[in-house]
C-alpha positions as CSV (number, residue, x, y, z in Angstrom):
1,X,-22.2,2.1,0.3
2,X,-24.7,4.5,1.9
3,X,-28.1,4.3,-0.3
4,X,-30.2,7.2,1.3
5,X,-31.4,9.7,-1.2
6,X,-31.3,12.6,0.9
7,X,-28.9,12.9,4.3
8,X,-27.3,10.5,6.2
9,X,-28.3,7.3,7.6
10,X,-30.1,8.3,11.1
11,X,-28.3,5.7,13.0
12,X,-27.8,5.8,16.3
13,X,-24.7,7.3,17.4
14,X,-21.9,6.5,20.3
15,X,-23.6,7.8,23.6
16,X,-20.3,9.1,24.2
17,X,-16.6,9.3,23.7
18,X,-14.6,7.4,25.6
19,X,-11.1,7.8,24.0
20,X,-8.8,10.6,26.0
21,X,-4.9,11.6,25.4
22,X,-4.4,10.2,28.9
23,X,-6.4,6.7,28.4
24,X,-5.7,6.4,25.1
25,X,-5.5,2.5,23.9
26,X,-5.9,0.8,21.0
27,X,-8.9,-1.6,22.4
28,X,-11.0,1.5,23.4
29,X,-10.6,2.9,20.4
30,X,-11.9,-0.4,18.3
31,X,-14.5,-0.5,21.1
32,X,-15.7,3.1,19.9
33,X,-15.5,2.4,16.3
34,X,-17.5,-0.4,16.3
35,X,-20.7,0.9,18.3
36,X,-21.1,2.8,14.2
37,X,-23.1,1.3,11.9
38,X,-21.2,0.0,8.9
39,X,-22.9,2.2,6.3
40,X,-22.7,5.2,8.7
41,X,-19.3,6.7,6.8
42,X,-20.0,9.6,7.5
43,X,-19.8,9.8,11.3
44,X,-17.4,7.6,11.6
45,X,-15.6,9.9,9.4
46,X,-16.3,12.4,11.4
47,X,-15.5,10.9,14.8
48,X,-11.5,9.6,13.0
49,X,-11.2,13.2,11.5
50,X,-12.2,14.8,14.7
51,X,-11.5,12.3,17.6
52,X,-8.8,9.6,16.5
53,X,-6.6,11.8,14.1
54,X,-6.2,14.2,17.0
55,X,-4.9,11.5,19.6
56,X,-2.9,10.0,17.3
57,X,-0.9,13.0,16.7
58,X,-0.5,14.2,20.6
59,X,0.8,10.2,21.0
60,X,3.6,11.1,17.7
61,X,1.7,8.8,15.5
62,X,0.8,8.8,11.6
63,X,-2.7,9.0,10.6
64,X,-1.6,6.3,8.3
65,X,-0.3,4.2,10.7
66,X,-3.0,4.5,13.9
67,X,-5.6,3.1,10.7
68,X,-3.4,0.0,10.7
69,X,-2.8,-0.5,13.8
70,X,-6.8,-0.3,14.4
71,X,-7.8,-2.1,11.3
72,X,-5.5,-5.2,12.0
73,X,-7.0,-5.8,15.7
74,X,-8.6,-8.5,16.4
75,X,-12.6,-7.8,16.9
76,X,-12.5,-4.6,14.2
77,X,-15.3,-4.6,11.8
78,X,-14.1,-2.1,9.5
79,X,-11.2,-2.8,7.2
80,X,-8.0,-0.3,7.0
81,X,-9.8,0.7,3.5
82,X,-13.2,1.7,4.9
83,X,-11.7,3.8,7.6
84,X,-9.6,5.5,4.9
85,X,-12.3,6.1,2.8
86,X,-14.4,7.6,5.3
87,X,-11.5,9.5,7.2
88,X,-11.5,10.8,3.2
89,X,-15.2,11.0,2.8
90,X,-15.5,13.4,5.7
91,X,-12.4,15.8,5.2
92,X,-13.8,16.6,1.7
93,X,-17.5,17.0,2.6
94,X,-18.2,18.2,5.9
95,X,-20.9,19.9,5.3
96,X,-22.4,16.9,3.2
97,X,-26.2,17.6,4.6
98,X,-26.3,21.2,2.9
99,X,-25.1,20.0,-0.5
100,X,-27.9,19.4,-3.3
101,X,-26.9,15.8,-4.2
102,X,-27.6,12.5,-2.2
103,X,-25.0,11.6,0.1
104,X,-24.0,8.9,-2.2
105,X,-22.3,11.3,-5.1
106,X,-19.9,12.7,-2.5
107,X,-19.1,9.3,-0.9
108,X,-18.0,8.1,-4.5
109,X,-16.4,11.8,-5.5
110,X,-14.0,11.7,-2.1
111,X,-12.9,8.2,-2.5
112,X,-12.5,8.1,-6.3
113,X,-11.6,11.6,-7.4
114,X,-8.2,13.2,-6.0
115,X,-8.8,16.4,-7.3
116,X,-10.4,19.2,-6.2
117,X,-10.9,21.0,-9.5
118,X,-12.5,17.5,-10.6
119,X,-14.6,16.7,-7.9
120,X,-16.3,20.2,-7.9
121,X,-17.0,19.5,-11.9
122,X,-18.3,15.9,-11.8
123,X,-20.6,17.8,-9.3
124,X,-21.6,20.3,-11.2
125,X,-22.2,17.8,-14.5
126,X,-24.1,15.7,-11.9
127,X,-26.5,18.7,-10.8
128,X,-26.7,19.9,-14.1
129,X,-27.4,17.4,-16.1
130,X,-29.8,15.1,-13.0
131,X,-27.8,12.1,-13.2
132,X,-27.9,8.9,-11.2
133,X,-25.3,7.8,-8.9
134,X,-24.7,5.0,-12.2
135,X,-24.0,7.8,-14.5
136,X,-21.8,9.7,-11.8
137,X,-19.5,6.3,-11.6
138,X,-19.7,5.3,-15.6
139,X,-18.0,9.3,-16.2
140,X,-15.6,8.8,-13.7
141,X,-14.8,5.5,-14.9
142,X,-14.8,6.7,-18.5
143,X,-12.7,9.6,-18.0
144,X,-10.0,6.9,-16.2
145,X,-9.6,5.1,-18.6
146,X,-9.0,7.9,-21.4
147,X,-6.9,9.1,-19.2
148,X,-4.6,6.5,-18.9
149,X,-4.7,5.6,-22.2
150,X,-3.6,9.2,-22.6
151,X,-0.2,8.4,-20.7
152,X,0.0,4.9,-21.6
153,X,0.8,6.2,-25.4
154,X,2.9,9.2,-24.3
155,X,5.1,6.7,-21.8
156,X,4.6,3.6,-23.3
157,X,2.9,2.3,-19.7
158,X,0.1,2.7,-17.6
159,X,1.2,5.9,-15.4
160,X,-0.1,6.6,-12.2
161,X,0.1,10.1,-10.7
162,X,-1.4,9.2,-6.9
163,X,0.4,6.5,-4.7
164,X,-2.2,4.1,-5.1
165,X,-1.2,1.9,-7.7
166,X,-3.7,-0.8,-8.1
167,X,-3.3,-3.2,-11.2
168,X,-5.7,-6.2,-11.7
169,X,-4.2,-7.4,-14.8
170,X,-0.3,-7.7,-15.2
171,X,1.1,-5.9,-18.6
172,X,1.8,-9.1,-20.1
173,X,4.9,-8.1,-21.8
174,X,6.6,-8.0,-18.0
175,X,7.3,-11.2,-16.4
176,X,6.1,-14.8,-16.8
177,X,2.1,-15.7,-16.9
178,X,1.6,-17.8,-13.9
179,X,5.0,-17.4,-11.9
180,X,4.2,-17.3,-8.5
181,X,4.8,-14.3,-6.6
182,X,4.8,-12.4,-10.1
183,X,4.1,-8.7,-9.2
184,X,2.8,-6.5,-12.1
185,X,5.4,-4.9,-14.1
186,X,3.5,-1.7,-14.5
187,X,4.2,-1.1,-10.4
188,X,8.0,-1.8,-11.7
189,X,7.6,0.9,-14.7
190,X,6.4,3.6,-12.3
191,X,8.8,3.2,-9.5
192,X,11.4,3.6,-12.6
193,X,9.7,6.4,-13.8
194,X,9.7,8.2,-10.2
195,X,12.9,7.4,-8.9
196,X,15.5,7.1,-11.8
197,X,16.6,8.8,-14.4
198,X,18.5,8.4,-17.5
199,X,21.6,6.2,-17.8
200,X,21.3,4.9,-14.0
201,X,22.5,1.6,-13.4
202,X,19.5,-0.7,-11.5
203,X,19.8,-3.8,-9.8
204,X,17.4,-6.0,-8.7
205,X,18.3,-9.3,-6.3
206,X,15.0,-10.4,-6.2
207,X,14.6,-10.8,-9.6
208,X,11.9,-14.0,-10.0
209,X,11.1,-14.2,-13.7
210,X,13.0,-11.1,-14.7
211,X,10.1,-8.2,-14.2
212,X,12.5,-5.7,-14.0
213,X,14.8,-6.4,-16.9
214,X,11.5,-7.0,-18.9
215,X,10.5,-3.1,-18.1
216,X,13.8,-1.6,-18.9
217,X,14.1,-3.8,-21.8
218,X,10.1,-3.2,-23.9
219,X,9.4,0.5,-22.5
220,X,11.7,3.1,-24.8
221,X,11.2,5.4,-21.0
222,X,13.7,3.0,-20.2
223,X,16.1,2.0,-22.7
224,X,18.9,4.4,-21.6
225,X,18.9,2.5,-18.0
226,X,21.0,-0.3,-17.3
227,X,20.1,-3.2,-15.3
228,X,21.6,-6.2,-13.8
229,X,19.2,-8.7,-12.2
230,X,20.0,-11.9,-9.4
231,X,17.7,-14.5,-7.9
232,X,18.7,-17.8,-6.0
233,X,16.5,-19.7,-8.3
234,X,17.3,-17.8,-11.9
235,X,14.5,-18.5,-14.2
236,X,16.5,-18.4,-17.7
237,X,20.5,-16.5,-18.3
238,X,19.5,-13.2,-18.1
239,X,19.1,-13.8,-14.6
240,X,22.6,-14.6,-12.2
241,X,22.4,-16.8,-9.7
242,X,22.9,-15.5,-6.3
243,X,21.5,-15.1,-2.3
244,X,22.2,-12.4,-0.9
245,X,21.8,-13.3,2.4
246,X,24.6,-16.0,2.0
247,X,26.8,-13.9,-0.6
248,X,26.3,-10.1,-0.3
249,X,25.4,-8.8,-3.7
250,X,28.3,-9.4,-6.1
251,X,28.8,-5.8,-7.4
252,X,31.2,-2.8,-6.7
253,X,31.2,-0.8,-3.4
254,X,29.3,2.5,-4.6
255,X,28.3,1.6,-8.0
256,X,24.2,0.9,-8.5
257,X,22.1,3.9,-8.7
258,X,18.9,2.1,-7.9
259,X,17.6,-0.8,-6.1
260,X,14.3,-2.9,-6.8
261,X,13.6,-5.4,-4.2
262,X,10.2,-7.7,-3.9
263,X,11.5,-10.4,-1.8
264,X,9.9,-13.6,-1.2
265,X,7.1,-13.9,1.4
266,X,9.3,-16.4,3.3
267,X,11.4,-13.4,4.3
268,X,9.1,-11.3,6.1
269,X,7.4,-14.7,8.0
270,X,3.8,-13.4,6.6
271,X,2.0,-16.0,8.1
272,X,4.0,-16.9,11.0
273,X,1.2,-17.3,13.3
274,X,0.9,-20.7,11.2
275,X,4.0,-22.2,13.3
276,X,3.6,-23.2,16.3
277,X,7.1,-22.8,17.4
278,X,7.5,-19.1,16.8
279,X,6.6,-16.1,19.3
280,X,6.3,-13.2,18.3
281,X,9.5,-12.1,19.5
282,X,11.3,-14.9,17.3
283,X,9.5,-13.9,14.1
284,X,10.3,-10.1,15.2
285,X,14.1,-11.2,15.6
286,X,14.1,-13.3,12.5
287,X,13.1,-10.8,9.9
288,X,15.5,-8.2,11.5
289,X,18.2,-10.7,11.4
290,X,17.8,-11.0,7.7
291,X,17.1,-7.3,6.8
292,X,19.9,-6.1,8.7
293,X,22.5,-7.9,6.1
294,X,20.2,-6.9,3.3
295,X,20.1,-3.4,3.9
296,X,23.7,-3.7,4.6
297,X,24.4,-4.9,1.2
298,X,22.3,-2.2,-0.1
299,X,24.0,0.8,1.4
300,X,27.1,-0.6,0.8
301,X,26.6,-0.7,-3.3
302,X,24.6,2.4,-3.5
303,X,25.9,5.7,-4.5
304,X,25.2,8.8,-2.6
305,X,21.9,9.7,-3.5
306,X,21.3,6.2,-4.8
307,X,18.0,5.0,-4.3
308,X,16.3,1.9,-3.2
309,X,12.5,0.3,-3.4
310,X,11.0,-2.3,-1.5
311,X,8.0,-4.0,-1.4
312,X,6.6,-4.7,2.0
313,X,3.7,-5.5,4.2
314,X,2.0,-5.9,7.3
315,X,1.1,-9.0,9.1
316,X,-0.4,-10.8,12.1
317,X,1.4,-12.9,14.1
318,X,0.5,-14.7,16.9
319,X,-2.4,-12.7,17.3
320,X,-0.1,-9.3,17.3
321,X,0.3,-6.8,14.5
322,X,3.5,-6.4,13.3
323,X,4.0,-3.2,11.0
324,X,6.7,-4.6,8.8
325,X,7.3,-1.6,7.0
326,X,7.7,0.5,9.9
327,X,10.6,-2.1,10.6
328,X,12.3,-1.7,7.5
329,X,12.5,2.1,7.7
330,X,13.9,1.9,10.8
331,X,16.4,-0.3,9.2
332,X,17.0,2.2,6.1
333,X,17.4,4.8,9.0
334,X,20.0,3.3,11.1
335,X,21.9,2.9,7.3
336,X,21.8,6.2,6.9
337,X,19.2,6.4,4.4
338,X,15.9,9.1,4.3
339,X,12.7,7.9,3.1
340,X,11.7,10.0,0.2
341,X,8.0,7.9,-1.1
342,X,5.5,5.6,0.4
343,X,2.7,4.0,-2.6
344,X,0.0,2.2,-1.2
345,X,-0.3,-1.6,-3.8
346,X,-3.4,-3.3,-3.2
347,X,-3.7,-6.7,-4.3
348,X,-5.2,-8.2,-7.1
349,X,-8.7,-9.9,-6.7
350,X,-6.8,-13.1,-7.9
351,X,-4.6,-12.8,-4.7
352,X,-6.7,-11.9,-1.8
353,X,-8.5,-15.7,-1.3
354,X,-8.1,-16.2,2.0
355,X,-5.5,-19.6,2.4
356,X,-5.2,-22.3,5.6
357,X,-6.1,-21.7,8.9
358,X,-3.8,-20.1,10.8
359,X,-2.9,-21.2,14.2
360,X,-4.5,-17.9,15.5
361,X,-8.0,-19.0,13.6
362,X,-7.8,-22.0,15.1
363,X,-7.4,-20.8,18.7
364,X,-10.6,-18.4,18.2
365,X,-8.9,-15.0,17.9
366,X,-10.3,-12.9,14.5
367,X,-7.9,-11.5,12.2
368,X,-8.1,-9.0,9.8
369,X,-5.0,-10.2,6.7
370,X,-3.7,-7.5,5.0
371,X,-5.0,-7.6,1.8
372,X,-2.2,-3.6,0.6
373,X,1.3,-4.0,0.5
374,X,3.3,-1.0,0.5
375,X,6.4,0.0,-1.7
376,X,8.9,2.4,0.0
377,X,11.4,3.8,-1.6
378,X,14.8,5.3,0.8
379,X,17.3,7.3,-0.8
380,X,21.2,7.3,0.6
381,X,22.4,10.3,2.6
């Protein structure tokens, strides 16, 4: 967090700029980034904004997806996070040094306020009223949390209106307490919320301890939505036992109107760098192998239109990045589907402790884990 009362940090910055549409790479470029200081957002706001965003486009590349490409080499100081936040921090104040607050207030409105409208109050309200960079954060706070409790009593959930959805605490009324690989119902509700509508029938063959049915089932939202749920370990009868990579999904060709699938971490080889027998090639070849038949399944029960949701995520393996997500929508694509959402799902405190060495760590090479899966959601053409 930059501290300096007035202006930006005077560090020193990059003697020059190496990175060019000709000799573009993704080494130089994490070679650039790190010659800024780490509390120099600005600047290196400036220099992804300017520089980065730029080459990234004249290569047919996402903004989204050079900043994970970048912040999941090996050697990168700055987490996929920072570089948003600053890419963020510069796009809404670029003229930072001729505003009348401390470069601090804007660094906190660009990367905690979406909107406009509300940014250019809380600055006001700041200027106005002389407030510390404490006061700034306990409003913003304060008017969150209002906010959603606002929604949460109109919906009968927490409802999020960006596509971040970050939840540290799970809605205890969805799922089990302690299941593993229990993701936080309220993710579940909005997805719902976004991408059905009433009377659709929704399946979900990852079900675990029954999230999904849980959602449909407490939330009046939901109660005019049917839903059939499937696991290969059920966790109590409202749950039918079934794999669908050795039995399809047992429902009628053309019948579900939505999908919800979080499948198991086994399935996307998330730390496959930890066995020694597998290139990267064979973990490349392994999740496509099993994604082909489950997106198979899915296009086959879907009705035109239907829609489908999947958690996904990153990973490192054998030193590489693989962007799992970009995978799957190439998958969805080949089906025949169009993606129609992407919502960013940051993990809980709870889950981001770091686990065994990896057989990367152990050779020397630094990795950077992802610590943000993503949910995508594909409708059928």
């Amino acid at each position: 967090m930059p501290q300096k009362a007035k202006g930006r940090a005077m560090t020193k910055k990059p003697a020059s700029v190496r990175v060019d549409a000709k000799s573009f790479s993704i080494l130089d470029l994490v070679k650039e980034l790190n010659s800024f200081s780490v509390d120099n957002y600005w600047d290196l706001g400036k220099f992804l904004v300017d520089k980065v965003m730029p080459l990234a486009r004249k290569q047919g590349m996402f903004e989204e997806q050079i900043l994970k490409m970048v912040s999941s080499h090996p050697g990168i100081k700055f987490p996929f996070s920072m570089l948003k936040q600053c890419q963020q921090y510069y796009s809404y104040y670029p003229d930072v040094k001729k505003r009348p607050l401390p470069e601090v207030f804007y660094f906190d409105l660009a990367t905690k306020v979406d909107e406009t409208r509300r940014r250019d109050q809380y600055e006001k309200m700041a200027r106005d009223s002389r407030w510390t960079i404490t006061d700034l954060r306990k409003k913003i706070h304060d008017d969150d949390v209002a906010r959603r409790m606002d929604e949460r009593t109109k919906y009968g959930f927490d409802l999020r209106d960006r596509n971040v959805w970050t939840f540290e605490t799970p809605d205890p009324r969805f799922g089990r307490p302690n299941f593993k690989g229990r993701l936080p119902g309220q993710i579940v509700a909005n997805a719902l919320f976004y991408y059905t509508k009433a009377g659709d029938y929704i399946v979900d063959p990852f079900a675990g301890s029954g999230t999904t049915g849980d959602v449909v089932e407490s939330v009046p939202t939901f109660r005019d939505r049917k839903v059939k749920m499937y696991d290969s370990e059920p966790v109590h009868d409202r749950i039918i036992r079934n794999n669908i990579l050795h039995t399809g999904i047992p429902e009628q060709t053309d019948s579900v109107d939505y999908m919800f699938l979080d499948p198991p971490a086994e399935y996307t080889q998330k730390d496959a760098s930890a066995d020694f027998g597998m290139g990267i090639e064979a973990v490349k070849a392994d999740f496509t192998l099993k994604f082909k038949s489950i997106v198979r399944e899915c296009a086959r029960i879907l009705k035109s239109n239907g829609r489908i949701s999947i958690v996904i995520e990153p990973s490192i393996a054998v030193g590489e990045f693989i962007d799992f997500p970009a995978e799957v929508t190439g998958l969805f694509r080949e089906a025949g589907f169009k993606q129609i959402g992407k919502v960013y799902l940051p993990r809980r405190t709870s889950e981001s402790s770091k686990g065994m060495q990896t057989v990367d760590e152990m050779r020397g090479i630094r990795l950077v884990s992802s610590d943000c899966r993503e949910l995508l959601t594909y409708q059928k053409n």
